[in-house]
GUSE-980865 format. One record per residue: x negated, z, y of N, C-alpha, C, O in turn; residue in three letters. Coordinates in steps of 0.2 Angstrom, whole numbers, plus 5000, padded with zeros to 4 digits. Each point is the difference from the previous one (the first is absolute). Last residue first. Example, Ala and Ser with C-alpha at 12.3 -4.5 7.8 and 13.67 -1.06 7.14 Angstrom:
% residues 2
493650354989499650015006500450035005499750015006ser;500149994966500450005006499650005006499550034999ala;
***
This chain:
% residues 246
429148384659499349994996500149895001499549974998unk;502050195013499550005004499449984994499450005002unk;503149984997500049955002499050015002499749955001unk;501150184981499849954999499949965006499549974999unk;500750255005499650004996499849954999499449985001unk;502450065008499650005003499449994997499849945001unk;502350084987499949955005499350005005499849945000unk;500450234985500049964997499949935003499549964999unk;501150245013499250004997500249954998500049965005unk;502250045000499250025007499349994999499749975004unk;502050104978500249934999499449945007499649954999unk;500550314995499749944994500049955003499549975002unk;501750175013499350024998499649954997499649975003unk;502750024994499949975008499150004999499649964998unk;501750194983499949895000499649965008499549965000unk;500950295000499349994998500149914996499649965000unk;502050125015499349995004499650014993499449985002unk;502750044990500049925002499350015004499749954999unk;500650184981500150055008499849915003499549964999unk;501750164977499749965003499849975006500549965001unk;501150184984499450045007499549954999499450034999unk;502649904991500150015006499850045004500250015006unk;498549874973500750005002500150045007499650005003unk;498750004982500050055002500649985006500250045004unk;499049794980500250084997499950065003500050054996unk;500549735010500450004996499850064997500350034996unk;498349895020500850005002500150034996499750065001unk;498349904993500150085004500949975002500550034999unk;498749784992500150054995500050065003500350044997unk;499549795016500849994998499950064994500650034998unk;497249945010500650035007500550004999500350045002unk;498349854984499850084997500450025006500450064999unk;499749725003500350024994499850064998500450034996unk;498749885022500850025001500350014993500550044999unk;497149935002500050065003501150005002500350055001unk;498749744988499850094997500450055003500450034997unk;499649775013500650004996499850064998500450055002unk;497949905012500650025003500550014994500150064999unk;498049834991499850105003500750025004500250064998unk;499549714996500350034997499950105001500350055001unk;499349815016500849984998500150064995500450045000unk;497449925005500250025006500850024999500350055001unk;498449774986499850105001500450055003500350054997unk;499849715009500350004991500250105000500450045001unk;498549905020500749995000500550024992500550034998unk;497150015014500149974994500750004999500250024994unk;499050045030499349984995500149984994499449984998unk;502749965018499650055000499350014996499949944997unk;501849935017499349994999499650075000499650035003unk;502849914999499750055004499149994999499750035003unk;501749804986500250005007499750045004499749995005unk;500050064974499649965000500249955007499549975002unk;501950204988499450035003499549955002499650015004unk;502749934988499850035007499350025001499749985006unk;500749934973500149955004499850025007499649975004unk;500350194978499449975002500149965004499649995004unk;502450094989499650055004499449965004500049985005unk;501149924977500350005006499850045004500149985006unk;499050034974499849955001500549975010499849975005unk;500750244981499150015003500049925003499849995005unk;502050034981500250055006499149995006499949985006unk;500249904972500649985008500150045006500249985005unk;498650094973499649955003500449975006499749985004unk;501450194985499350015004499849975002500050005007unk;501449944978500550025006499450045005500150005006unk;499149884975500349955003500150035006499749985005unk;499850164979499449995004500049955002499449975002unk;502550124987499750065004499349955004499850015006unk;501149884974500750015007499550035006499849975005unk;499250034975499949935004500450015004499850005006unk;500350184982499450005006499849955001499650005005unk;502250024979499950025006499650035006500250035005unk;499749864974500149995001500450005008500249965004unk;498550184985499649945002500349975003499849995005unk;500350274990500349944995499949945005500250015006unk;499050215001500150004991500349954997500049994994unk;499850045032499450034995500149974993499749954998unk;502250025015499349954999499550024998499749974996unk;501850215010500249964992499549955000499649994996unk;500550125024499750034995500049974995499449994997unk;501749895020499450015000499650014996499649974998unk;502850065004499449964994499549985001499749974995unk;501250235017500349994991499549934995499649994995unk;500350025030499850054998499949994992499649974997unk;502149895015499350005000499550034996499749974995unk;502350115009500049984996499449974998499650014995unk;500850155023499950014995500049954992499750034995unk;500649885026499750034999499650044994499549984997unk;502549935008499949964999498950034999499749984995unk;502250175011499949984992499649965000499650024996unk;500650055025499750034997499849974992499549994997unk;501349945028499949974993499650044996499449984999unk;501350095021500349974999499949954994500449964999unk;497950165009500850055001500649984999500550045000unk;497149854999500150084998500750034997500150034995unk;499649775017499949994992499950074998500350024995unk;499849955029500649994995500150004994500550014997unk;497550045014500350085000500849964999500450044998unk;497849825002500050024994500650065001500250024995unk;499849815026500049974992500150054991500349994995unk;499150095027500549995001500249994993500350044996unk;497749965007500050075000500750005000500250054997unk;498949775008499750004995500350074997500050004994unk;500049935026500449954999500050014990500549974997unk;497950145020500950015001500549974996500650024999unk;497249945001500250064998500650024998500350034995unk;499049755015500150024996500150074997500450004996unk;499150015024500749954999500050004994500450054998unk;497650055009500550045000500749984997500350034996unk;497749835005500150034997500550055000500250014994unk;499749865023500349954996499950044994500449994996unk;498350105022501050015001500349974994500450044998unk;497149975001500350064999501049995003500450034997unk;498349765006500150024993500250084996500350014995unk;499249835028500750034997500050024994500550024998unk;497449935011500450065007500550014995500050054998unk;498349844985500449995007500450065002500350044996unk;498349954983499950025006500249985006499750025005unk;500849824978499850064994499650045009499749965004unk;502449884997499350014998499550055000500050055004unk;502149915001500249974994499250024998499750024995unk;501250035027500250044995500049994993500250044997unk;499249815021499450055002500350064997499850065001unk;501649744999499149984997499950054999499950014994unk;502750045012499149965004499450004993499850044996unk;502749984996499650045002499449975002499649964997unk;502549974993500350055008499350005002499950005007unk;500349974970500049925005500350015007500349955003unk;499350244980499649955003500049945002499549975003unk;502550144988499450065009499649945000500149965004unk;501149954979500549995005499650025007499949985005unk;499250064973499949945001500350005010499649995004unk;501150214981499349995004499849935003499950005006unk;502149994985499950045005499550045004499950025006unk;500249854973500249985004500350015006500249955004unk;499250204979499449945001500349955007499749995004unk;501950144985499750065004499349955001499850035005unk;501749864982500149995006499850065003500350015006unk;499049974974499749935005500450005006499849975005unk;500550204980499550015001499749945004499550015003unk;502650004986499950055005499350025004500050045004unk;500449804978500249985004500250045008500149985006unk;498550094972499949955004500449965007499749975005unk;501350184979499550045006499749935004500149995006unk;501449964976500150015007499750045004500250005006unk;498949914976500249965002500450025007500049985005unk;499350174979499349985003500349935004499549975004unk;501950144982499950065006499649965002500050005006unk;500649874976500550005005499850055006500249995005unk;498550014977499749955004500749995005499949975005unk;500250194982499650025005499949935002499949995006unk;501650004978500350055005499350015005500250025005unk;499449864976500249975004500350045007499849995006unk;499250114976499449975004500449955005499749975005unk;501650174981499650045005499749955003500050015006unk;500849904978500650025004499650035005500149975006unk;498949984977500249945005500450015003500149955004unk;499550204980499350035005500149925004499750005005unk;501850054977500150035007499550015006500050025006unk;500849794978500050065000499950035005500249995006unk;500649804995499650004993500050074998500350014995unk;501349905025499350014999499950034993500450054998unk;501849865010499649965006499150054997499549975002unk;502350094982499849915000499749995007499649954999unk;500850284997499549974994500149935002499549964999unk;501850165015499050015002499949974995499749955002unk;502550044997499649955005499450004999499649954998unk;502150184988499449934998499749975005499549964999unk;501850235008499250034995499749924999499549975002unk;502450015019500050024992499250034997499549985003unk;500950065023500049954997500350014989500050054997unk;499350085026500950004998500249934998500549985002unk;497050155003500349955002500749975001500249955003unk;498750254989500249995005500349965004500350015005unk;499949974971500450065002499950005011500449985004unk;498049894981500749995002500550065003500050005006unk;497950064991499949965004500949955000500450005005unk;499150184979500050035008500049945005500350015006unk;499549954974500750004999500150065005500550025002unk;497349844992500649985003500650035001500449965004unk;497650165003500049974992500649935002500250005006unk;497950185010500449914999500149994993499649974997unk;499450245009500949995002500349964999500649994999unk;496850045002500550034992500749984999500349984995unk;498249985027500349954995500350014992500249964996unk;500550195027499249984996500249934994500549984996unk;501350155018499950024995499349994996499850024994unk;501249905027500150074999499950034996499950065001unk;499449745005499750035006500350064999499850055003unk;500749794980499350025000499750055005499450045000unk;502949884997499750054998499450004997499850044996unk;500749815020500250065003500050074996499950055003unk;499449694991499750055006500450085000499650054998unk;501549814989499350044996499750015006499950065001unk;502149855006499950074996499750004997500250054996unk;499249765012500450055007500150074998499750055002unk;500149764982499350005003500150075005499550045000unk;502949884991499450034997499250025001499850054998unk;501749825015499950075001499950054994499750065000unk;499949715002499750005005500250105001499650045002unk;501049814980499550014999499650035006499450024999unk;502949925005500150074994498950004999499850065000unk;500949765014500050075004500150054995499950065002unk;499649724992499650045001500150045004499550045002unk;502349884986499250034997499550025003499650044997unk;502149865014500450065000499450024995499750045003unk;499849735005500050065004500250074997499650045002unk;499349814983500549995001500050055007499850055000unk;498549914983500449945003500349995005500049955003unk;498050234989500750015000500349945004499950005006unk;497950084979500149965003500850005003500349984995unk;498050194990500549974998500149955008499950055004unk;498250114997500649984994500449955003499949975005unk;498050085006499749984993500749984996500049964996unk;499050025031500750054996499949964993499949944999unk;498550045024499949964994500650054996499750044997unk;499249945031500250044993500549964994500449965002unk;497849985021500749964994499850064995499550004997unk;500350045033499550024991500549994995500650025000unk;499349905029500250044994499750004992499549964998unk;500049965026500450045001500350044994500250065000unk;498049774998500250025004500250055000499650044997unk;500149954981499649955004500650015007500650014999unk;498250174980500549965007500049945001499449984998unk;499950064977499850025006500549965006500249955001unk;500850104974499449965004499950025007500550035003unk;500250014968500150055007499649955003499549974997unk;500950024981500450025002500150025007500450035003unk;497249994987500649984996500850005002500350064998unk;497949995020500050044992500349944998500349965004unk;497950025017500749994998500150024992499550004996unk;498450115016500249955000500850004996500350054997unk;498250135022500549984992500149934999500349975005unk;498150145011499649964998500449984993499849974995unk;500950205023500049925000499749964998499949955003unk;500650254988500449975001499949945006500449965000unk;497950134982500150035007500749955002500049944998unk;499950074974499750015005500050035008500450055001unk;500249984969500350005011499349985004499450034999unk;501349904972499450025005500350015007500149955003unk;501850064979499549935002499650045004500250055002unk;501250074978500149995006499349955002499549994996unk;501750024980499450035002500149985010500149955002unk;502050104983499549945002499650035003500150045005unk;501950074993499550024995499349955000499450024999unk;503249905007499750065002499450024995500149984994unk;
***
């Protein structure tokens, strides 16, 4: 912590960090920095340790990740945490590249679903002003709007955990490598679809969509259950339209 932070660039113009490599294919090689675990029964105690630092990061911010909150939740011994990770900010930065691994994976098969409509879909909805392309925008909509209003409500922690270290990438590098892998895969499977939809910059295009759901998971979670599923629907309508017609 305290390291001079790296220059940001436009996120799709971030190159690969230290530690962290760009998607390829269907997923993005995240890179765990502690301690290596040989054995099955260690890596499941290394595996729920990682699991309860998510959790009291999503409850209590990452001030809350010490170890002896983290065993405790994990209902492991204290020495675990210090021999599978060095200190503490290894801990954290593994436990997010643990969130940023399974999101991805939740995120590829809601991709893979898109993937699924479009190969349902005539010629003349794929391209840019064809007859089908107002219906087939709809569809995704739908399909889209389905997808976020579970992550809303049904995965809130998870969510909010994101959140949490999102902010923290700010200030420490080491996870901002993590955080601009877990972008860079999220956007990068996006762009896959869009550029089937042939849209005007699919890269662009992608990452602006992540943007705008990441500021939607954040009105989730802070206005919580007067938050009005037609105004996700709304956003999510424009949004899609917007890209399939540029």
């Amino acid at each position: 912590m305290g390291q001079p932070l790296p220059e940001r660039n436009n996120l799709a113009d971030v190159p690969p960090q230290p530690g962290a490599e760009p998607a390829t294919g269907n997923q993005a090689t995240v890179l765990y920095r502690g301690r290596k675990a040989a054995r099955a029964k260690s890596e499941l105690r290394r595996r729920q340790i990682l699991e309860a630092t998510l959790r009291i990061a999503a409850k209590d911010g990452i001030r809350g990740v010490k170890h002896r909150p983290v065993a405790r939740e994990a209902g492991v011994p204290l020495a675990s945490t210090t021999y599978y990770f060095r200190d503490i900010d290894e801990l954290i930065c593994d436990a997010f590249t643990l969130f940023a691994e399974k999101a991805q994976a939740d995120l590829d098969r809601f991709y893979d679903t898109l993937e699924a409509v479009l190969d349902t879909q005539p010629a003349d909805a794929l391209a840019p002003g064809g007859a089908g392309r107002p219906a087939l925008a709809e569809r995704l909509t739908a399909i889209a709007v389905a997808y976020l209003t579970d992550q809303f409500s049904a995965r809130q922690e998870e969510i909010l955990a994101e959140q949490v270290f999102l902010l923290e990438a700010l200030r420490e590098p080491r996870l901002m490598a993590v955080a601009q892998t877990h972008r860079r895969a999220w956007a990068a499977g996006l762009a896959r679809v869009l550029k089937r939809l042939q849209t005007a910059n699919p890269e662009r295009d992608a990452a602006m969509m992540v943007s705008v759901v990441l500021g939607l998971g954040y009105d989730g979670m802070l206005f919580g259950k007067h938050y009005r599923r037609d105004h996700l629907e709304t956003t999510v309508n424009r949004l899609v339209s917007l890209v399939l017609a540029g």
